[in-house]
C-alpha positions in Angstrom: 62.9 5.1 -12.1 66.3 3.2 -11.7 69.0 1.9 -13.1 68.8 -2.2 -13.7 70.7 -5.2 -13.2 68.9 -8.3 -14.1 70.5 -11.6 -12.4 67.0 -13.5 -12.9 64.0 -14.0 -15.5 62.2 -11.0 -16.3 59.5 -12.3 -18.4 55.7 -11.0 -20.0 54.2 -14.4 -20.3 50.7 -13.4 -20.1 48.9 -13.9 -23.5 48.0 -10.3 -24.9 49.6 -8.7 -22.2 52.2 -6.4 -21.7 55.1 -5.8 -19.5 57.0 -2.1 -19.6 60.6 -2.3 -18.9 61.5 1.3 -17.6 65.1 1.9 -16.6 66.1 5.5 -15.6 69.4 5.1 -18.0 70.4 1.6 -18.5 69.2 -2.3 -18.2 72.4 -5.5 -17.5 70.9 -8.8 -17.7 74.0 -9.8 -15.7 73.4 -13.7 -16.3 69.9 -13.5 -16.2 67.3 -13.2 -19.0 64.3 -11.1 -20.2 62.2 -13.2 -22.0 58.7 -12.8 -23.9 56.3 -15.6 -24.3 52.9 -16.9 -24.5 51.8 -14.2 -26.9 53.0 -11.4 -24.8 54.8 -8.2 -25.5 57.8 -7.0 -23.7 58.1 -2.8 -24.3 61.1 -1.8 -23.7 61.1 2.6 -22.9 64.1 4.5 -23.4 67.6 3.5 -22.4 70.4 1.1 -23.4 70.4 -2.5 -22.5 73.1 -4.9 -22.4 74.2 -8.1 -21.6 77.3 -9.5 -19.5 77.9 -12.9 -18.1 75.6 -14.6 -20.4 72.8 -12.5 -20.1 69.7 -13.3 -22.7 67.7 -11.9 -24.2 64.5 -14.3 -25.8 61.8 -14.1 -27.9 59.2 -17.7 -28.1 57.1 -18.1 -30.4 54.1 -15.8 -31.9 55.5 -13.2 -28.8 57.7 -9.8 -28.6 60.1 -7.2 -28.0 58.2 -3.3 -29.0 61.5 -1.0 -29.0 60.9 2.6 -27.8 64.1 5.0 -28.2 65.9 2.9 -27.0 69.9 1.6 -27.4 70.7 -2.3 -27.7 74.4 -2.9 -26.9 76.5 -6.3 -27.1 73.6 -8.7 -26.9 71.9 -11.2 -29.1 68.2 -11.1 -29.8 67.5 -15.1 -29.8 64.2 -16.9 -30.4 62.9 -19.6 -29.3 60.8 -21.6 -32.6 59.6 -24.7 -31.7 56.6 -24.2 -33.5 58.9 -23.7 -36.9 56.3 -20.8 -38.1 59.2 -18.4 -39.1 59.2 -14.5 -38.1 56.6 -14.7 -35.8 59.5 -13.7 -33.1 59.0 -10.0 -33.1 60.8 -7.3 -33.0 58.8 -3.8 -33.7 60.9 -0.3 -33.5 58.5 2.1 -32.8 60.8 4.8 -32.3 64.1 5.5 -33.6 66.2 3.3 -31.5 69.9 2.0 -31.7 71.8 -1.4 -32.4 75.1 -1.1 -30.9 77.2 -5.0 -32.0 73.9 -6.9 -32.1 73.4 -10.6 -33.2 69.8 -10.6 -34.4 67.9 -14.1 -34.7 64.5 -12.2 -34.9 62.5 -10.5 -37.0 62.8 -7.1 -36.9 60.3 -4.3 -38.3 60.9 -0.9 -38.5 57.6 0.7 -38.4 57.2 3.9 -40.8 59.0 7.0 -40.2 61.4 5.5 -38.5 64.8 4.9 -38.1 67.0 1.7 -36.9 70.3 3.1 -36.4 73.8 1.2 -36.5 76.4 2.8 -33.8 78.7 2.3 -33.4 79.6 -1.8 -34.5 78.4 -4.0 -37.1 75.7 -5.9 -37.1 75.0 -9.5 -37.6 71.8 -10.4 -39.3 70.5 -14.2 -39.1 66.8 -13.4 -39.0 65.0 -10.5 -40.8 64.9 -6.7 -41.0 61.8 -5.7 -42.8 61.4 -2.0 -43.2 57.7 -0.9 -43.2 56.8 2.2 -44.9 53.9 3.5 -45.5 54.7 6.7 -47.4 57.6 8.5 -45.2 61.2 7.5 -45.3 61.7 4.8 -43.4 65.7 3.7 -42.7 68.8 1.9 -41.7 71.1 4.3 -41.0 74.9 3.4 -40.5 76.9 5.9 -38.4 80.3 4.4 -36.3 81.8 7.9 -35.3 85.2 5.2 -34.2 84.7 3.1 -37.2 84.2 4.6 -40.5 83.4 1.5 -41.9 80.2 -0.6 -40.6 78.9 -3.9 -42.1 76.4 -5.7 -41.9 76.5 -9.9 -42.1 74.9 -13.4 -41.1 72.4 -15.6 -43.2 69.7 -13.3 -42.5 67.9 -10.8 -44.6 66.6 -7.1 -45.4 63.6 -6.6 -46.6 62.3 -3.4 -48.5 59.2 -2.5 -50.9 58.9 1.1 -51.4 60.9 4.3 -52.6 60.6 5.9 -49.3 62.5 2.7 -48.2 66.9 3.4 -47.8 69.8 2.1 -46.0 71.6 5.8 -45.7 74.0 6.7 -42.9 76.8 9.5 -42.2 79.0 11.1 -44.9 82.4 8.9 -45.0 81.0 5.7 -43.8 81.9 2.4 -46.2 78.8 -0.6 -46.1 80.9 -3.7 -46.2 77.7 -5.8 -46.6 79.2 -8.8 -46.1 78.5 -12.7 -47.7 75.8 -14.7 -46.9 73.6 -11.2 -46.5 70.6 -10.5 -48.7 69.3 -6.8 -49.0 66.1 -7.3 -51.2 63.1 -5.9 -52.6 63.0 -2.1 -53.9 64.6 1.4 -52.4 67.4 2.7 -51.6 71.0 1.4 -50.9 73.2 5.0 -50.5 71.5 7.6 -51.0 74.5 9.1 -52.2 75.8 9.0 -48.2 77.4 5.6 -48.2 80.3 4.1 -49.7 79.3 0.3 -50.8 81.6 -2.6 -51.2 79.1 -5.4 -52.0 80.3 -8.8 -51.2 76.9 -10.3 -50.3 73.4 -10.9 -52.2 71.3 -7.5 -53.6 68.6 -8.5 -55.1 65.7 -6.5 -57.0 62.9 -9.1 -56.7 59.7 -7.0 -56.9 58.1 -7.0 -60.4 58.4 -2.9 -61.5 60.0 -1.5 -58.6 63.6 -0.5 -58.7 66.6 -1.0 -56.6 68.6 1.8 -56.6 72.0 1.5 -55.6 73.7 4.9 -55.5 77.5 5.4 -53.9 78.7 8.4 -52.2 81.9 8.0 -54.0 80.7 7.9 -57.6 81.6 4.1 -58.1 81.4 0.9 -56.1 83.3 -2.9 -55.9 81.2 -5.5 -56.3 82.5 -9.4 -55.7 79.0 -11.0 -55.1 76.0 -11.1 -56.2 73.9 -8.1 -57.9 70.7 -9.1 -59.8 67.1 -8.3 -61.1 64.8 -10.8 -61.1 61.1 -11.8 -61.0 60.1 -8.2 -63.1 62.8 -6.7 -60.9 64.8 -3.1 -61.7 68.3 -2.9 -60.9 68.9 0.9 -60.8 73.0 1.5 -60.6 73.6 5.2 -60.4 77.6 5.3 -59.9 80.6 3.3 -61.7 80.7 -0.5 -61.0 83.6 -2.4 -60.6 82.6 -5.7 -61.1 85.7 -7.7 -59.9 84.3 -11.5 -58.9 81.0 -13.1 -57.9 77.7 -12.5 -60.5 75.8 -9.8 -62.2 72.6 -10.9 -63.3 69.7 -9.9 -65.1 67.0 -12.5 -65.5 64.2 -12.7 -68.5 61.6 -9.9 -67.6 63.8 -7.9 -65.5 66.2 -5.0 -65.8 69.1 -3.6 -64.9 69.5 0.1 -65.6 73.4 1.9 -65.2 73.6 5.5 -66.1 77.2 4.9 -65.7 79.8 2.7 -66.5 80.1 -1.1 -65.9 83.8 -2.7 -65.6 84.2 -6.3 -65.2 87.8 -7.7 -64.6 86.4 -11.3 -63.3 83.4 -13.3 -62.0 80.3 -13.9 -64.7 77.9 -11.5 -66.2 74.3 -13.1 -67.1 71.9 -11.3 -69.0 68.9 -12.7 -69.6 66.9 -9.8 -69.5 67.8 -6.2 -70.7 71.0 -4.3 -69.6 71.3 -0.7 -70.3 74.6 0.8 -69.8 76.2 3.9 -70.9 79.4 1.2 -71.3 80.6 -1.6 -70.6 84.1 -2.7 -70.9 85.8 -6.2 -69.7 89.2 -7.2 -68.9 88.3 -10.3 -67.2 85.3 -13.3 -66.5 82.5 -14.5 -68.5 79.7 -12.7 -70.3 76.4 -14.8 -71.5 72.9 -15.2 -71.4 70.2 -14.5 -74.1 68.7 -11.3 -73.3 69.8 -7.7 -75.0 73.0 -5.4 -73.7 72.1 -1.6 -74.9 75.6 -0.5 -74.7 78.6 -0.3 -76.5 81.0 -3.5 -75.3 84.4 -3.3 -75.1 86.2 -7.1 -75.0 90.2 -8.0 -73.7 91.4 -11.1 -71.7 87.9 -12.6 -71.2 85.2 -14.8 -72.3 81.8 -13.4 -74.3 79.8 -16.6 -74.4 76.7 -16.0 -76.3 73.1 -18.1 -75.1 72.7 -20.9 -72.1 74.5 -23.4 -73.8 71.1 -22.3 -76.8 70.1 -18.8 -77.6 70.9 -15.4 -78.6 72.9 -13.1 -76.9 72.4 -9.2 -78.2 74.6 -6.2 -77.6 74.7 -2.9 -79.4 78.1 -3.1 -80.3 81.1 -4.6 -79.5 85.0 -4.1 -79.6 86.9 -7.5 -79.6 90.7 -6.8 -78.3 93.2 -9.2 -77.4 92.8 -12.5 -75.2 88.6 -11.6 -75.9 
């Protein structure tokens, strides 16, 4: 085994095949590129790889990267998809492995058991990140021992579908998940590890599972977009601060706070049911037509009943000034 420096193409291009990449600590593409292609796989064994002087690394189409223990640092995972099929530029962690400030433009899977860590940087998501339990915990784990606070943005998305599913991380870190972003499906965001500050799009889109979104710190900020839809369960375990963007709850779907719910902006839409042990507004817009099981506390905002038509119930209400 060696160390690596790549000022070439390294590529598996044969259809079904494979090509092991074995460093004995580390892999540069110094201006070159490691590419799969043609239907090949390209496994990458233990090690960190990185890229300097334009470096690439590329996946074509219906081709891919299998990750094995191993640590990406300051690269971008591009794809090349001429056939316009999306996701079928693969990414498959197989074993715990690392992203160190990655740009990822591919889709990702993280097979079950294990875990894609974040450390230390933030990550930028423009394809997917589907994580692929099938019974054990199965995880994005933030941990920036320089940075206590890691985010995670682009256009991209995360996708989960089971309980055993959770974006965790170490004790003191914040999750600044930043706009644009979706995090979608049902799981965990927390775990009671991670502080949130939600600026991007959560979404509980899976008919009977829940979402659960459970702070370290006992309460989270929330100026974009939290919302239950297509049967979906919004599960909020901790204080919200609901300061700007949208909260809401479409017909069929739930959203389920053992806490309390404070809005001092933005627009609150229920449409389905919201259960709350309160709720109290100093600011924004409250409507929709579905039910609000909680007692509502009104001043210096707007309570518009129905879309435009409809019936808008809530438990009961205290109207105080500007309301």
């Amino acid at each position: 085994q060696i160390n690596l420096i790549n000022h070439g193409a390294l590529g598996a291009n044969v259809n079904g095949g494979t090509l092991i990449v074995q460093p004995r600590f580390t892999f540069t593409n110094d201006g070159g590129s490691l590419l799969a292609k043609n239907g090949a796989t390209a496994s990458l064994l233990a090690g960190t790889y990185s890229a300097i002087n334009g470096g690439s690394y590329r996946i074509f189409d219906n081709s891919g990267f299998t990750l094995t223990g191993v640590t990406l640092s300051n690269l971008t995972l591009d794809v090349d998809n001429t056939d316009s099929i999306l996701d079928n530029n693969s990414v498959s962690v197989s074993t715990n492995s690392t992203f160190s400030n990655i740009v990822n433009q591919a889709a990702v899977t993280v097979q079950n058991a294990r875990t894609l860590t974040l450390s230390p940087g933030d990550l930028t998501n423009n394809g997917t990140i589907t994580l692929d339990s099938t019974g054990s915990n199965t995880a994005i784990s933030l941990s920036d021992p320089a940075d206590l606070l890691v985010s995670i943005g682009g256009t991209g998305r995360i996708l989960m579908d089971s309980s055993t599913e959770r974006i965790t991380g170490t004790t003191n870190h914040v999750f600044q998940h930043e706009a644009g972003h979706t995090i979608e499906g049902s799981g965990n965001i927390g775990t009671a590890a991670l502080h949130l500050d939600n600026r991007g799009t959560i979404s509980a889109n899976l008919p009977g599972q829940s979402l659960i979104l459970d702070d370290r710190l006992g309460g989270f900020p929330n100026t974009g977009t939290l919302q239950a839809i297509n049967g979906g369960i919004l599960d909020i375990k901790d204080p919200l601060a609901h300061q700007d963007g949208l909260l809401f709850v479409d017909s069929g779907s739930a959203a389920v706070s053992t806490s309390t719910i404070t809005q001092s902006g933005g627009t609150t839409r229920v449409d389905g049911n919201l259960t709350t042990t309160s709720m109290h507004m100093t600011g924004g817009v409250l409507q929709g037509i579905g039910n609000i099981d909680s007692a509502l506390v009104a001043n210096y905002c707007l309570v518009s009943p129905g879309n435009s038509t409809g019936t808008l119930s809530i438990d009961s209400m205290t109207q105080g000034p500007g309301a």
